[in-house]
C-alpha positions as CSV (number, residue, x, y, z in Angstrom):
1,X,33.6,65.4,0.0
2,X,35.4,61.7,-0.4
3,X,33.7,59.9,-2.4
4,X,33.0,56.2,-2.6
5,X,32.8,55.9,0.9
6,X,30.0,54.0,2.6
7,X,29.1,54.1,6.0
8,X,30.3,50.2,6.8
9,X,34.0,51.3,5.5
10,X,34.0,53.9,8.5
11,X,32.9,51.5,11.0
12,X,35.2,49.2,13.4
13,X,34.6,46.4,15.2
14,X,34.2,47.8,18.7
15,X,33.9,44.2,20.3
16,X,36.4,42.1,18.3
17,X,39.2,42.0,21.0
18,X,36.2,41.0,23.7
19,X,37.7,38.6,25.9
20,X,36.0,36.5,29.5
21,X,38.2,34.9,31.4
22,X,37.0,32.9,34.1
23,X,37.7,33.5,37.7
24,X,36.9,29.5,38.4
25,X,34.8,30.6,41.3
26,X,31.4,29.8,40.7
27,X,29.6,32.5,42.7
28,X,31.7,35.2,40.5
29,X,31.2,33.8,37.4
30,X,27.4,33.1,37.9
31,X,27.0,36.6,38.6
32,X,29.5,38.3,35.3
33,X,27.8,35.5,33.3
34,X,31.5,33.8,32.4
35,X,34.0,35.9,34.2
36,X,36.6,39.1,34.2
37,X,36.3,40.8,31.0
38,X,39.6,42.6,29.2
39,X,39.2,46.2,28.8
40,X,37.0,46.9,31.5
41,X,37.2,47.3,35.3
42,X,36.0,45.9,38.2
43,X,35.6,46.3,42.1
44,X,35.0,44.1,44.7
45,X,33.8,45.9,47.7
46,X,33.2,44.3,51.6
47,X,33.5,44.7,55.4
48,X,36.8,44.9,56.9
49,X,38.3,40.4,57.3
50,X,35.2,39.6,55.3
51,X,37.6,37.7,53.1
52,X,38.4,40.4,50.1
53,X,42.3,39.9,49.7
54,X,42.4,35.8,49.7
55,X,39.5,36.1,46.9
56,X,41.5,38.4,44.9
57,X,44.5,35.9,45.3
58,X,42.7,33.1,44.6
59,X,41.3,34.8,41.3
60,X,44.9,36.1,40.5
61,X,45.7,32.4,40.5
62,X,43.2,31.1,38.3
63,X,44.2,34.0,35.9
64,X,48.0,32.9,35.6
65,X,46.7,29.6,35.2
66,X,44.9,30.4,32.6
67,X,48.2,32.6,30.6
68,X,47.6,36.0,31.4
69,X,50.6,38.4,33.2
70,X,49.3,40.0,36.6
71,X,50.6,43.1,38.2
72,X,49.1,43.4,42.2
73,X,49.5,46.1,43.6
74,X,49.2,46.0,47.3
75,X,48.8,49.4,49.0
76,X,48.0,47.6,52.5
77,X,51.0,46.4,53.2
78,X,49.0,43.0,53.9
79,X,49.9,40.2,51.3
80,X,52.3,38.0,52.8
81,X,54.7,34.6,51.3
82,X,51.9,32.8,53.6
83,X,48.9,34.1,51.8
84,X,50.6,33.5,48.5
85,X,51.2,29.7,49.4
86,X,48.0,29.0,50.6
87,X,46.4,30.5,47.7
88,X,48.9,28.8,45.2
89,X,50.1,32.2,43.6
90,X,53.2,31.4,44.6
91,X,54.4,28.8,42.0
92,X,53.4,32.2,39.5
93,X,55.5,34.4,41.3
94,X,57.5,36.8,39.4
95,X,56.3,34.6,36.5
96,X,52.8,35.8,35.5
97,X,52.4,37.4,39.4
98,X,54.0,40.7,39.5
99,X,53.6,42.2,43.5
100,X,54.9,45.9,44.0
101,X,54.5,47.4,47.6
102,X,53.4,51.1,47.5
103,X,50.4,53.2,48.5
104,X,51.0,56.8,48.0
105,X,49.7,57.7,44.5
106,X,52.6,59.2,43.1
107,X,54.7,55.9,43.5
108,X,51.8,53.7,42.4
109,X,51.6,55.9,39.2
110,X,54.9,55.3,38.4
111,X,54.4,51.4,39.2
112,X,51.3,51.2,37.2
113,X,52.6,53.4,34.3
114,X,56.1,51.2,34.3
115,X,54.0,48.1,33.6
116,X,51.4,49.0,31.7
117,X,54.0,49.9,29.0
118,X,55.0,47.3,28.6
119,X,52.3,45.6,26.9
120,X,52.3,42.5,28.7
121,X,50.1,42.8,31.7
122,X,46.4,41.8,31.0
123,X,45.4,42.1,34.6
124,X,45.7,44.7,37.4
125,X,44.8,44.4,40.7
126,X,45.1,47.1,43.5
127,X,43.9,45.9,47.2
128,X,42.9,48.0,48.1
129,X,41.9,51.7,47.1
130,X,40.7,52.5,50.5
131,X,44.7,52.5,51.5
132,X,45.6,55.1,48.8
133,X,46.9,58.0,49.7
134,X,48.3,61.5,49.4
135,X,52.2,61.4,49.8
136,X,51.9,65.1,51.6
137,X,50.6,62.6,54.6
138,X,53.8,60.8,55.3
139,X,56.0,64.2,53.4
140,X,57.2,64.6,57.1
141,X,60.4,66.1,56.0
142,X,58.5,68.6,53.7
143,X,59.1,72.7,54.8
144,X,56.8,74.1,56.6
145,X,54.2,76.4,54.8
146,X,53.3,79.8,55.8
147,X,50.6,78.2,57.9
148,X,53.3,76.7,60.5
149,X,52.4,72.9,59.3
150,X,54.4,70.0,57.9
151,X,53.2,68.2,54.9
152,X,49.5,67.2,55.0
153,X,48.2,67.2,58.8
154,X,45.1,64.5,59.1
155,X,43.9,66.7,62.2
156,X,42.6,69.7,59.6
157,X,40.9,69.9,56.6
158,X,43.8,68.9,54.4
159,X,43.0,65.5,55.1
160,X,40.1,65.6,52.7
161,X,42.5,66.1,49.2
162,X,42.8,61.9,48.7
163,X,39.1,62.3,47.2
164,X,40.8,64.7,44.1
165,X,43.6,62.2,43.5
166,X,41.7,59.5,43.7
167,X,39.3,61.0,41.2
168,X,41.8,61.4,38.9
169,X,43.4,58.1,39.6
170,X,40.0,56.6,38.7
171,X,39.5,58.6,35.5
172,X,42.9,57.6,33.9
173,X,42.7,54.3,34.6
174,X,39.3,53.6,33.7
175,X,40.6,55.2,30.2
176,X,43.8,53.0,30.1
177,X,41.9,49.9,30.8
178,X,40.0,50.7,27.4
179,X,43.3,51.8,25.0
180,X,45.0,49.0,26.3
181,X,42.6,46.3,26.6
182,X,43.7,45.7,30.3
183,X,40.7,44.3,33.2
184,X,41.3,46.1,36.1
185,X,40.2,44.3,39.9
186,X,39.6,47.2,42.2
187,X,39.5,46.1,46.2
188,X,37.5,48.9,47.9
189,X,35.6,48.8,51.6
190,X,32.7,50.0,53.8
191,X,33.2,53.4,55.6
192,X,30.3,54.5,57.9
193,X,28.4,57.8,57.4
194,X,26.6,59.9,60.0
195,X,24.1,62.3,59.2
196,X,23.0,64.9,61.3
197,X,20.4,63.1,63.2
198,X,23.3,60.8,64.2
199,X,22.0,57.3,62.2
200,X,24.8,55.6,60.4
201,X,25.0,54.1,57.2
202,X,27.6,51.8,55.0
203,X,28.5,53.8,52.0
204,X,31.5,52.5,49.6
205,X,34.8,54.1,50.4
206,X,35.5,57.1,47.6
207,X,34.2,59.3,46.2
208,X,31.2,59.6,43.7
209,X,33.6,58.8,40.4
210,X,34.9,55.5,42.0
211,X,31.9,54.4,41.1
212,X,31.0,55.8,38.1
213,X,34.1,54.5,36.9
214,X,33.5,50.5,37.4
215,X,31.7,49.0,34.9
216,X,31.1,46.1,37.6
217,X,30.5,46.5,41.5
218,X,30.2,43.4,43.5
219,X,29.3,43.5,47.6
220,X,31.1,40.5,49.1
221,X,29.3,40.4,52.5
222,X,28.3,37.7,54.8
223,X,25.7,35.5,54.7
224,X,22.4,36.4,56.1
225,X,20.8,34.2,58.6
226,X,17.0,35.2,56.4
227,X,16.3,35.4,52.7
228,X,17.2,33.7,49.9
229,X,20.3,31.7,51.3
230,X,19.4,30.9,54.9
231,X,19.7,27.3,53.7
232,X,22.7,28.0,52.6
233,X,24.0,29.0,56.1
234,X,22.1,26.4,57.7
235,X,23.8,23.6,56.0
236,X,27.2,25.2,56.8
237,X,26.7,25.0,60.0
238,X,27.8,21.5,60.3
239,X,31.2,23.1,59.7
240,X,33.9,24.3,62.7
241,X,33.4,28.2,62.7
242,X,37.3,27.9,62.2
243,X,37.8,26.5,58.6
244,X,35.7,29.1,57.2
245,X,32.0,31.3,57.0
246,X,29.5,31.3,54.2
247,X,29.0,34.4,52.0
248,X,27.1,36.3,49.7
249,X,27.9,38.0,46.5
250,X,25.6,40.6,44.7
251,X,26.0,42.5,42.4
252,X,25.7,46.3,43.3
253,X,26.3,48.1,40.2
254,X,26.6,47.3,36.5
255,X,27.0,49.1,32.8
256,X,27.0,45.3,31.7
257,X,24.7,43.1,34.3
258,X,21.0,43.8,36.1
259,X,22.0,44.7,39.8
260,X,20.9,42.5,42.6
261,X,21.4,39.2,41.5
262,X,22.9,37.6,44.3
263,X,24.8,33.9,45.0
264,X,26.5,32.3,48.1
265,X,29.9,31.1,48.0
266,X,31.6,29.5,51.1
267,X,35.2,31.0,51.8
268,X,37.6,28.8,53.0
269,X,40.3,30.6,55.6
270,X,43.2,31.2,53.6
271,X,42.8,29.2,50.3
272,X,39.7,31.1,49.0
273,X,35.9,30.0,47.9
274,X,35.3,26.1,47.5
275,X,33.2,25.6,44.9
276,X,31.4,22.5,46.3
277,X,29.5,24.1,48.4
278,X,28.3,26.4,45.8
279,X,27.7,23.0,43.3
280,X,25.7,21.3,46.1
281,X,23.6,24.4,46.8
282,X,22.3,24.9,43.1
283,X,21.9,21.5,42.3
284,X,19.3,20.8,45.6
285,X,17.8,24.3,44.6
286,X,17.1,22.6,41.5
287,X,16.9,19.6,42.6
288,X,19.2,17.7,41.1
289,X,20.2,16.3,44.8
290,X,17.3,15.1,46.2
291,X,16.7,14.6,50.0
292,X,15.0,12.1,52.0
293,X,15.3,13.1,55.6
294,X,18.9,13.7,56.4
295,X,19.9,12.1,53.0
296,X,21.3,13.1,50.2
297,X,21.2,11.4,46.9
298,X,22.7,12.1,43.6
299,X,22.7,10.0,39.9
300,X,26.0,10.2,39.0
301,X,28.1,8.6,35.9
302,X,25.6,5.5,36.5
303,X,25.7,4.9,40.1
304,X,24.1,6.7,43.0
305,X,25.7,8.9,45.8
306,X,24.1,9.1,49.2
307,X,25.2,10.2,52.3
308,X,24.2,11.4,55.6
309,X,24.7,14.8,56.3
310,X,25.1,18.0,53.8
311,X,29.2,17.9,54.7
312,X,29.9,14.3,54.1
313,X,27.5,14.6,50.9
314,X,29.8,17.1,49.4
315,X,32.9,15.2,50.9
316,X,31.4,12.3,49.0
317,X,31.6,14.3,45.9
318,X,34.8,15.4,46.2
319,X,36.6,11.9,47.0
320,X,34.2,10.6,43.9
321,X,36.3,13.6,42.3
322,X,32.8,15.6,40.8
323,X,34.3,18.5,39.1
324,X,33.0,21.8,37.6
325,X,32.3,20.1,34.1
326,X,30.1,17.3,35.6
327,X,28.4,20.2,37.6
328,X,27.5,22.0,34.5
329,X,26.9,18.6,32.5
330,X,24.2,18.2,35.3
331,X,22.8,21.9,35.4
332,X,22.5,22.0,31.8
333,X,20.8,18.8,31.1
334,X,18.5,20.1,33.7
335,X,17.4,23.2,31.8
336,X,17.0,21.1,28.7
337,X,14.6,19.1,30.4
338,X,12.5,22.2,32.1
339,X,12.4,23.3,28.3
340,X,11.4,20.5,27.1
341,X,8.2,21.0,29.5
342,X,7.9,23.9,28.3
343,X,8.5,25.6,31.9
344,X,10.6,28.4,32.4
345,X,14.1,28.1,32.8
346,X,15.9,28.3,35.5
């Protein structure tokens, strides 16, 4: 037996190296309560075009904005110079933005292995883990096995060994992510189930450990004409169907957050969410912004903003260059007030 050792002595500090970054999109950040945490890892899950890569790119932004090294990993094939300009990653670019092309798991082991030793990536994002796969399926070269085939045929049961790699893939990673203090941004997607009565479902793409695995699953999906955010859609409306849709974030499953907490966000085709419409939402929901028929009005540094019309409102604000400090100046002071009352926050 040692002695003179007390319990405290043994202990370490589990959460000292803790750290929240902020994605800068409201929505997000509402629902992690401050933003991507190092050390743990995350998914993003939607519909196929519901927006999932240009939200990745426009957090992988705010990220090298903020100092941290990024390594994306895009097994799609799908991120292009124009998505990076539009997004603004390009002025990080082989700076803090690391992209590497590869899906088959071997290579992307390599690549993620390569950088991860370095020690100087904080952030890895994969879009998307859906296009993953076995390099037996493009092996095309490979000999033939007793069996008469060539490589890994999709047309037998073969087709079904992604889920073990995967598995694995998920397992190692989720422990790297903890040893080296690294947030991971998983990009997964819907695949549709049939059961044996023929009625289909939307399940996420993997198998049972992909999600065990994420500390944090957020549905990105689009926004509901009922519920909680039909105004939300309504008021978008005054928008052309071509600059972009409105869009719901929830969260699906959590270690750290209590699932089903939902916000809308309003993506804008090819740049990523805008904020504003997010800020004008909460601050009528509480209201903040108060509206007389179709106007809007809004105290703001000592003089009043009206204007007709949910879009020019939030126009208004824009060219009066309301920004996401007065938005929380304003929220806040709100929920000092209800306290004050002695009402619930909100």
């Amino acid at each position: 037996m040692i002695k003179n050792i007390k319990l405290p002595d043994l202990c370490d500090d589990c959460f000292e190296d803790n750290t929240i970054i902020e994605t800068k999109i409201y929505p997000i950040d509402y629902l992690l309560k401050g933003g991507l945490e190092l050390g743990y890892m995350f998914q993003f899950v939607g519909a196929s075009a519901v927006g999932k890569s240009t939200i990745a790119l426009q957090i992988a932004k705010s990220v090298c904005e903020q100092g941290y090294n990024l390594l994306y990993l895009d097994s799609e094939g799908s991120i292009t110079q124009e998505m990076l300009k539009t997004t603004g990653v390009m002025e990080h670019y082989n700076d803090q933005f690391y992209l590497q092309k590869c899906s088959k798991f071997d290579e992307v082991e390599k690549v993620l292995d390569r950088f991860i030793s370095t020690g100087e990536i904080s952030f890895i994002f994969i879009d998307s883990l859906a296009a993953l796969i076995n390099p037996g399926f493009v092996n095309l070269n490979h000999d033939k096995t007793k069996f008469g085939k060539t490589g890994i045929s999709i047309t037998t049961n073969d087709a079904h060994v992604t889920s073990g790699p995967l598995s694995k893939f998920m397992t190692k990673y989720r422990s790297l992510a903890t040893s080296q203090n690294i947030c991971f941004v998983l990009i997964n997607q819907y695949r549709t189930s049939i059961d044996d009565h023929y009625n289909t479902s939307t399940k996420l793409y993997g198998p049972k450990n992909v999600q065990y695995a994420s500390d944090v699953i957020i549905k990105i999906n689009d926004c509901a004409s009922i519920g909680p955010f039909k105004s939300f859609k309504d008021f978008t409306k005054e928008t052309s169907p071509s600059v972009g849709k409105p869009l719901e974030f929830e969260v699906y499953r959590s270690n750290k957050l209590s699932p089903g907490i939902k916000s809308p966000g309003y993506l804008k085709y090819g740049s990523g969410i805008d904020n504003m419409y997010s800020y004008f939402h909460e601050l009528k929901e509480n209201n903040i912004i108060t509206q007389a028929g179709v106007y809007y009005s809004l105290p703001f540094h000592g003089t009043e903003i009206k204007e007709k019309g949910a879009i020019n409102f939030i126009e208004k604000l824009r060219c009066e260059n309301f920004n996401a400090s007065d938005f929380k100046e304003l929220i806040s002071s709100n929920n000092s007030n209800i306290d004050s009352d002695g009402d619930m926050e909100v």
